[in-house]
DOMAR-920865 format. One line per field, with one value per residue: chain; x, y, z of N, C-alpha, C in turn. Coordinates in pm, 1 decimal. Atoms other than C-alpha are relative to their C-alpha. Example, Ala and Ser with C-alpha at 12.3 -4.5 7.8 and 13.67 -1.06 7.14 Angstrom:
2
chain A, A
n.px 89.0, -82.0
n.py -119.0, -119.0
n.pz 0.0, -6.0
ca.px 1230.0, 1367.0
ca.py -450.0, -106.0
ca.pz 780.0, 714.0
c.px 90.0, -77.0
c.py 120.0, 109.0
c.pz 0.0, 73.0
This chain:
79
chain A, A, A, A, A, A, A, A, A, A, A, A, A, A, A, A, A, A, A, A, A, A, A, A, A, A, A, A, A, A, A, A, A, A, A, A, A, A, A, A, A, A, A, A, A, A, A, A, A, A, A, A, A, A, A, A, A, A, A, A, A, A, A, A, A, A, A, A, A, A, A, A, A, A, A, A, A, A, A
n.px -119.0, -39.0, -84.0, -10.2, 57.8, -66.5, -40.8, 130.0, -27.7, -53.9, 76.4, 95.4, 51.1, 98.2, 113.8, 77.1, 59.2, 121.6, 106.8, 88.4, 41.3, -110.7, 49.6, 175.3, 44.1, 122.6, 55.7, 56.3, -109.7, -33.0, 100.3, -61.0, -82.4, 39.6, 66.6, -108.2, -44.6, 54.4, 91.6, -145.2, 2.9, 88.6, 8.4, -78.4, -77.5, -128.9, 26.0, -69.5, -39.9, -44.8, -119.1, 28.0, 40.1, -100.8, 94.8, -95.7, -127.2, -160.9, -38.4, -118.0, -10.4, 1.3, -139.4, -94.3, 68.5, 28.8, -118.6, -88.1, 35.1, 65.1, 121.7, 64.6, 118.0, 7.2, -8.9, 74.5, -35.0, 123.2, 42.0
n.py 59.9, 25.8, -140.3, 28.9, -122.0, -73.2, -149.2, -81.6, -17.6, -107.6, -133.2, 61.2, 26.9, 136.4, 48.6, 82.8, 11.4, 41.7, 14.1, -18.5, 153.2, -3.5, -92.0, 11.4, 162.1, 40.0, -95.2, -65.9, -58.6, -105.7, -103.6, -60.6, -38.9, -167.5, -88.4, -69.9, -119.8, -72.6, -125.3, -67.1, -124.1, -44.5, -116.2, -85.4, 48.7, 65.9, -25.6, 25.2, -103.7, 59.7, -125.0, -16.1, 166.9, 41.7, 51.5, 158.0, -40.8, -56.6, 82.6, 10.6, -116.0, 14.8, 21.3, -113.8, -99.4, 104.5, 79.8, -125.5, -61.8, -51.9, 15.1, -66.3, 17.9, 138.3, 3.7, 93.4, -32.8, -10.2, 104.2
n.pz -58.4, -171.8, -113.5, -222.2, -117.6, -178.6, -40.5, -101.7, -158.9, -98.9, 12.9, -42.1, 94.8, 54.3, 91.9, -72.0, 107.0, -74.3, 75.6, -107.2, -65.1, -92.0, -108.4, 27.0, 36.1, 12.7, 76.9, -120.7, -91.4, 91.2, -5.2, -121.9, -21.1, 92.3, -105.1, -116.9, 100.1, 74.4, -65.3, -21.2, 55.6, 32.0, -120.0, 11.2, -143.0, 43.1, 66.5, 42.5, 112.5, 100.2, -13.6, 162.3, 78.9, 93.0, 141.7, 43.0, 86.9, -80.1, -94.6, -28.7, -38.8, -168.3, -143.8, -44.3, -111.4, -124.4, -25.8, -70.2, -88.2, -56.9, 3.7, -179.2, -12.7, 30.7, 165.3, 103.7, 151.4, 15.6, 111.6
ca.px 1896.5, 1992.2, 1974.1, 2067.5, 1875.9, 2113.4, 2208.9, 1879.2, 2015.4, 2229.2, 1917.6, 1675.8, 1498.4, 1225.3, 1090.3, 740.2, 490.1, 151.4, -156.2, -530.6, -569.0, -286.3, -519.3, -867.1, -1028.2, -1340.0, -1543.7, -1776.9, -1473.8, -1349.5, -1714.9, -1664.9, -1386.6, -1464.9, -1745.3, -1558.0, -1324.8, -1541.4, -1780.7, -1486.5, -1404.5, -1736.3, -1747.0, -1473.1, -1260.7, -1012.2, -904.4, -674.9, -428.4, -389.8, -42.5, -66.7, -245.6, -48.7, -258.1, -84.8, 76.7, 288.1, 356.4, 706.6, 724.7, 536.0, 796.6, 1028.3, 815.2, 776.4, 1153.1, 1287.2, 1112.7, 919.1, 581.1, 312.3, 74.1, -63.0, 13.9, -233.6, -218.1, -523.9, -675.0
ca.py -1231.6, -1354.2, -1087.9, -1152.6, -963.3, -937.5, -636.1, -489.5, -524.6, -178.1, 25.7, -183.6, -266.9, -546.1, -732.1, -883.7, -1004.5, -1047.2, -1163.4, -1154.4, -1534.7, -1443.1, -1204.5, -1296.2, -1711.8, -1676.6, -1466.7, -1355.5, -1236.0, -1040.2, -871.9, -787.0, -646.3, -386.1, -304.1, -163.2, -13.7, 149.3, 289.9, 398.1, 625.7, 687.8, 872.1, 1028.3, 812.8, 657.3, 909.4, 819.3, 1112.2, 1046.4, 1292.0, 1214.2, 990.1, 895.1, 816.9, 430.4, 618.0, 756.9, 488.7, 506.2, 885.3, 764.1, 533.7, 768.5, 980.4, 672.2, 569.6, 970.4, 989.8, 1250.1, 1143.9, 1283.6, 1039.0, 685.6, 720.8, 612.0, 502.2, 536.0, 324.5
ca.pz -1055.1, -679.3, -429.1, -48.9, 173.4, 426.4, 232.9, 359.6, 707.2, 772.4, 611.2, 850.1, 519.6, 484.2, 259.3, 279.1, 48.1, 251.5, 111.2, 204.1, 313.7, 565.3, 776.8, 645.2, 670.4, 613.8, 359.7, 657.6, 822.4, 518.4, 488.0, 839.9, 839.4, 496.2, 711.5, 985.5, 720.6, 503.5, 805.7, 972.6, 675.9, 640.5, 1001.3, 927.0, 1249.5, 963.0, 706.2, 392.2, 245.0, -120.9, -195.1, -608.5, -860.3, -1175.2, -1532.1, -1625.7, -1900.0, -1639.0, -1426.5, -1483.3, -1373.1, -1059.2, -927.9, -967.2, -736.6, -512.2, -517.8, -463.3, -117.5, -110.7, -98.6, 223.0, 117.2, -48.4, -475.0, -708.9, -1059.3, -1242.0, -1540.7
c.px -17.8, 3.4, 4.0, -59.9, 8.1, 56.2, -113.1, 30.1, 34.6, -93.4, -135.6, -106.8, -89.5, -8.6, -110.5, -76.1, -157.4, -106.4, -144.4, -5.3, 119.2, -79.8, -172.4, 3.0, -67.7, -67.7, -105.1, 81.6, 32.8, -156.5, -2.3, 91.9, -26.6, -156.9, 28.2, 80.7, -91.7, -111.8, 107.1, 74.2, -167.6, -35.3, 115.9, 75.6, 167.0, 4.4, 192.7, 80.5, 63.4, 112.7, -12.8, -94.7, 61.5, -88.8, 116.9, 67.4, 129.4, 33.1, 174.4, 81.4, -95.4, 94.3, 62.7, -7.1, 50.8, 125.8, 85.4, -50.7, -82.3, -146.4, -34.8, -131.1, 21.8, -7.2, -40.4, 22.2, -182.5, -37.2, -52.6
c.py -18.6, 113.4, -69.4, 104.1, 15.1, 134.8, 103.8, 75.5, 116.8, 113.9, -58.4, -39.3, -117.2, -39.0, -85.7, -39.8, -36.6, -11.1, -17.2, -102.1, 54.0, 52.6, -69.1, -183.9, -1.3, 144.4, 127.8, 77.5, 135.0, 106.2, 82.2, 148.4, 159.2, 77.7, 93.6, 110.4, 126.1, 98.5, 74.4, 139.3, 56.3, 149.9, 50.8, -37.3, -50.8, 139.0, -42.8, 143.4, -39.2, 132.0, 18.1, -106.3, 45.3, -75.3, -130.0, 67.8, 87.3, -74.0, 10.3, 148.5, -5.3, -64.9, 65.8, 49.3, -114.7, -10.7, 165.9, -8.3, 109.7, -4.2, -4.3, -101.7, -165.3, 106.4, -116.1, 13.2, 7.0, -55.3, 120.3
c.pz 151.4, 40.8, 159.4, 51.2, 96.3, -6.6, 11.1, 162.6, 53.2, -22.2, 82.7, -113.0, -27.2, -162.5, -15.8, -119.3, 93.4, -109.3, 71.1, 80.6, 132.1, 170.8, 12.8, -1.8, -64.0, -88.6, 94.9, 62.7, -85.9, 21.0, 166.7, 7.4, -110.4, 73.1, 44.8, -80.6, -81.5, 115.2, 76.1, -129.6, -45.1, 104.6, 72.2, 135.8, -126.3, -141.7, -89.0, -66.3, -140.3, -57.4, -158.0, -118.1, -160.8, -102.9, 6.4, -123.3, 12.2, 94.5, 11.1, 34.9, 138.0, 73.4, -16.1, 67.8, 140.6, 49.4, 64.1, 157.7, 75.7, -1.1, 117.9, -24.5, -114.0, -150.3, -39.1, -136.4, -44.7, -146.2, -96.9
């Protein structure tokens, strides 16, 4: 259904949808760039905290997780 997302507005609330072409042109660029990323966690300068990971036959007992708030970290599902 229709939603307005002006009622976003009093919880400062976005909504975005980004995609790679947005950031990345050029395929060179992209390899670049996971470069950087990946040596970057490699020497330990970028590090990711993963808080839970979630089998796909619980996906719907992870958003729950996701949607209560208390998560300290990026939630994965897992194949």
């Amino acid at each position: 259904p229709p939603f307005s997302i002006t009622k976003l507005a009093p919880v400062s609330a976005t909504i975005t949808r980004p995609k790679l072409g947005d950031y990345i042109n050029t395929r060179e660029e992209f390899q670049w760039r996971c470069d950087d990323i990946f040596g970057w966690l490699k020497e330990e300068k970028l590090s990711v905290t993963v808080d839970r990971v979630f089998p796909m036959e619980d996906v719907a007992q992870g958003h729950i997780f996701i949607e209560s708030g208390q998560t300290k970290g990026k939630i994965l599902f897992q194949w």
